[in-house]
C-alpha positions in Angstrom: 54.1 -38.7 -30.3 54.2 -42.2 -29.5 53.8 -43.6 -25.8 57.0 -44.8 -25.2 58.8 -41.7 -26.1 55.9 -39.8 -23.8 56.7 -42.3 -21.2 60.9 -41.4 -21.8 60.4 -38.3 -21.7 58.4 -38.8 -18.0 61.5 -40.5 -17.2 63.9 -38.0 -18.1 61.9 -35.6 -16.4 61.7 -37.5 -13.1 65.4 -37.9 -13.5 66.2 -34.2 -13.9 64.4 -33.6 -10.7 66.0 -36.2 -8.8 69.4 -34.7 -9.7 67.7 -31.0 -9.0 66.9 -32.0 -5.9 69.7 -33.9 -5.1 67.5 -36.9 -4.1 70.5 -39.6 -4.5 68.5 -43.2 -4.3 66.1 -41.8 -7.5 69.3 -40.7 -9.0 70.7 -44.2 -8.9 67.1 -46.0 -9.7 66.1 -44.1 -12.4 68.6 -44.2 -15.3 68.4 -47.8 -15.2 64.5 -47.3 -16.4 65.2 -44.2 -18.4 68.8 -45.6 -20.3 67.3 -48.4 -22.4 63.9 -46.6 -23.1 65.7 -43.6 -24.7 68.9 -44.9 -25.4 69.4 -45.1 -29.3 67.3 -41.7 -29.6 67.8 -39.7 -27.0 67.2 -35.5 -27.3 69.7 -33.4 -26.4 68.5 -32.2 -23.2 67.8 -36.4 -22.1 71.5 -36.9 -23.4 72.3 -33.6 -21.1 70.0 -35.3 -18.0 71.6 -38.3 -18.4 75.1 -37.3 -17.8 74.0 -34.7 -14.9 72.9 -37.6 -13.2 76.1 -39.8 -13.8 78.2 -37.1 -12.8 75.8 -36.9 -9.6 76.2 -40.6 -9.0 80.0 -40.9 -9.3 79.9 -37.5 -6.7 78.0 -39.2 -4.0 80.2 -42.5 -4.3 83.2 -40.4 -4.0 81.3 -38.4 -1.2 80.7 -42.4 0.4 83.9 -43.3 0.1 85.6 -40.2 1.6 83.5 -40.8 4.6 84.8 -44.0 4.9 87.9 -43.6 5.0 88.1 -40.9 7.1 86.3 -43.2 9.6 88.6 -46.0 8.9 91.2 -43.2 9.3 89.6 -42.2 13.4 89.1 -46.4 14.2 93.3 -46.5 13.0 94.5 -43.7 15.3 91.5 -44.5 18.2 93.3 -47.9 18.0 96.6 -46.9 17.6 96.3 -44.9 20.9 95.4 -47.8 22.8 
């Protein structure tokens, strides 16, 4: 096996257990190291890693942007009863 599909598949594997774990800042970091190394021949389970932890990414913006907006949503009525 050579070293940089030993070193992907590191990558991939660090990946999967950022999205297992739900650890959101590794989620975001790693695919931007794993991507590129793997990207033209990827396995089937690094191709199924890799959009887990897309999907994951767009969740927690969506989670992010929720949250804000329900605290621009408090500031509006807070200032709307003033």
């Amino acid at each position: 096996m050579k070293q940089s599909s030993i070193r992907a598949g590191r990558l991939f594997a660090r990946l999967d257990e950022a999205v297992t774990t739900r650890n959101a800042q590794l989620a975001r970091e790693l695919p931007a190291r794993a991507n590129p190394t793997a990207a033209h021949g990827r396995t089937e389970n690094e191709d199924r890693i890799a959009g887990a932890a897309a999907d994951f990414a767009v969740a927690q913006t969506r989670v992010r942007e929720a949250a804000n907006a329900e605290r621009a949503m408090e500031r509006a009525e807070e200032s709307w009863r003033s």
